[in-house]
N, C-alpha and C positions, 0 to 999 in steps of 0.2 A: 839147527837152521842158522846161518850164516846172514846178518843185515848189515849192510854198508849204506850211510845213510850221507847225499850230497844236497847242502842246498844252494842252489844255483839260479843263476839270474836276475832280473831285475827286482824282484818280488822275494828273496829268495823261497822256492818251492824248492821244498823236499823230492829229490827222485830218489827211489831205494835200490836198491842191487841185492836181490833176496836169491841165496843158495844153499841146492841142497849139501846134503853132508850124508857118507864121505864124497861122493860124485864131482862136486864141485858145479854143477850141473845150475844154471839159476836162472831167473828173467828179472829185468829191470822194468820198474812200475813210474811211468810218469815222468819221461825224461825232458823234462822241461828247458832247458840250454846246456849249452857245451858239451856238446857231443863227447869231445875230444877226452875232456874230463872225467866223463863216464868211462870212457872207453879205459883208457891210462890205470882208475881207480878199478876196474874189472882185472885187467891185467896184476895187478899189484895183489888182491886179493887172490889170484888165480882162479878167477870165476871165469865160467865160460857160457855167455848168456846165451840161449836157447829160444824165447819171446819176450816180445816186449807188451806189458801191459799198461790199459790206458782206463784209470778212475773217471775222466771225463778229457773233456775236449776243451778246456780254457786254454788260449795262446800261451799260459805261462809254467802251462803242463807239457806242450808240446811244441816249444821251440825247437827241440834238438832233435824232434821225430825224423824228420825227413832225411837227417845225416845218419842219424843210428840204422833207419833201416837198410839206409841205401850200402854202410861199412857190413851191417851184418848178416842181412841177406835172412832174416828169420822170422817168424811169423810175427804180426801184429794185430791183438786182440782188442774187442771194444763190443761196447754195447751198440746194436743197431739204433737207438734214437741220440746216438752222438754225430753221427756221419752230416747231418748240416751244420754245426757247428765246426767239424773239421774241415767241412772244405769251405767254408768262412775264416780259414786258421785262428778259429780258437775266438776270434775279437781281436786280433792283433792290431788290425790297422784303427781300432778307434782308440785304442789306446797310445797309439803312436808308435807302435814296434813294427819291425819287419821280419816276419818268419819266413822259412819258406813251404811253400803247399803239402800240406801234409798227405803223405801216402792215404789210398786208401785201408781199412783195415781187410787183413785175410781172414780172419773169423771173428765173424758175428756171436755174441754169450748171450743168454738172457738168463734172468733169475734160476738159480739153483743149478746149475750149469756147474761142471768142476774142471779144472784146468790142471795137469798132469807136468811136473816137472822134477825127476829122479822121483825121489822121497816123499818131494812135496805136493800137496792138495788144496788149489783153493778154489774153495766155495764162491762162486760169485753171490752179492748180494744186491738187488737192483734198489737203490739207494734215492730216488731222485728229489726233488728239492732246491738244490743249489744248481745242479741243469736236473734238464728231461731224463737222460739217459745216464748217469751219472751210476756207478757200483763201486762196492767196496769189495774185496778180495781176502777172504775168512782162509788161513793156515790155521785146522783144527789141532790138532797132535802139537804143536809149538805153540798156540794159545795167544794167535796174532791176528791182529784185522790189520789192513792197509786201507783206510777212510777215505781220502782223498781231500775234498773241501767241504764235508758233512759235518763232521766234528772233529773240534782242536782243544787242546788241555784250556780249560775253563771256557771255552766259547763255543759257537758255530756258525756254518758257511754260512755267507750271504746270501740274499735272496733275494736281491735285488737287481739281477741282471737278466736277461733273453730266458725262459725255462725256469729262472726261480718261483719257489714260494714257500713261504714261512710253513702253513698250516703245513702242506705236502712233507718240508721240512722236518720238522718233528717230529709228525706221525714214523718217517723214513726209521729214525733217531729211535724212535721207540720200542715200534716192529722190528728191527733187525738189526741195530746194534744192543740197544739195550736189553735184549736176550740175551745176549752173549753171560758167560758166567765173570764175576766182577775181576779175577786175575787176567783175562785178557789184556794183552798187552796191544795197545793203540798208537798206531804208528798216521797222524794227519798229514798232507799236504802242506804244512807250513808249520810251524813251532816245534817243540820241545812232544816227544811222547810222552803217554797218560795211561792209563788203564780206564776200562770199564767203570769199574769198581768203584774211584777216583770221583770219575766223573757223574755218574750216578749221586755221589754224595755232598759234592760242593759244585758242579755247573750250577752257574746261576741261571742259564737260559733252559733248562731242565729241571 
């Protein structure tokens, strides 16, 4: 498996660019701004994105949605309790940014749903806490979760905005990442990757 990881934007947020191998075949998870960037860094890698998927729907995951789909023409994935949030883009505007309107998505996932690209298989896992609709994206056989804003190396997502909440939080953290076996490699929405394993043993919010 093939990860190219950009962080971009104001915030910087983590978009990944995950492909398979040999295929080259892959989808970009969370393209939060600069389209263009993405695109350029696809190319370079010789990836050739196929869907794009979305952990959640905050402005600063989906600044560069509406360019990406409209250059690539390729399906766009998402959990059904994200879709108000998207078409609020994200919170942009109370934050002071201007995105543009985010497509709608072409398929709707909900928990345990798997997503097919070459080689690869990911497990959706419906995640919520930090929003409603929020998933993480389990690659079993490479031994990868893509989190989103649930959990980051020593922390985790806030839960203090529209759909947050702590308790739901945890519980989310507990039931379905913290099953994972501790070599999982943990790719979040923002910082440095982690593992399970890691995490389990020194979060202090856990």
């Amino acid at each position: 498996m093939i990860v190219q990881t950009l962080a971009l934007g104001p915030v910087q947020t983590n978009c990944y660019l995950v492909g398979a191998e040999p295929s080259r075949e892959a989808v970009v998870i969370d393209p939060g701004w600069d389209a263009g960037a993405i695109l350029a860094e696809a190319r370079s890698a010789d990836l050739t994105i196929k869907a794009i998927l979305l952990t959640h729907g905050h402005f600063d995951h989906i600044g560069a949605l509406a360019d990406m789909k409209e250059a690539l023409k390729v399906p766009l994935i998402a959990h059904a309790r994200e879709i108000d949030l998207l078409d609020a883009k994200g919170g942009a505007d109370l934050f002071g940014f201007r995105i543009r309107a985010a497509p709608q998505p072409d398929r709707l996932v909900e928990h345990g749903e798997q997503i097919e690209i070459g080689t690869l298989k990911f497990e959706v896992r419906h995640v919520p806490g930090h929003t409603a609709g929020h998933v993480a994206f389990v690659e079993h056989q490479n031994r990868a979760a893509f989190v989103g804003d649930v959990l980051f190396a020593g922390s985790i997502g806030r839960t203090d905005l529209p759909g947050g909440d702590y308790d739901t939080l945890i519980a989310s953290i507990a039931d379905q990442l913290l099953t994972l076996p501790d070599d999982f490699k943990v790719y979040p929405g923002h910082g440095p990757p982690t593992t399970i394993g890691l995490e389990r043993r020194t979060n202090p919010f856990l």
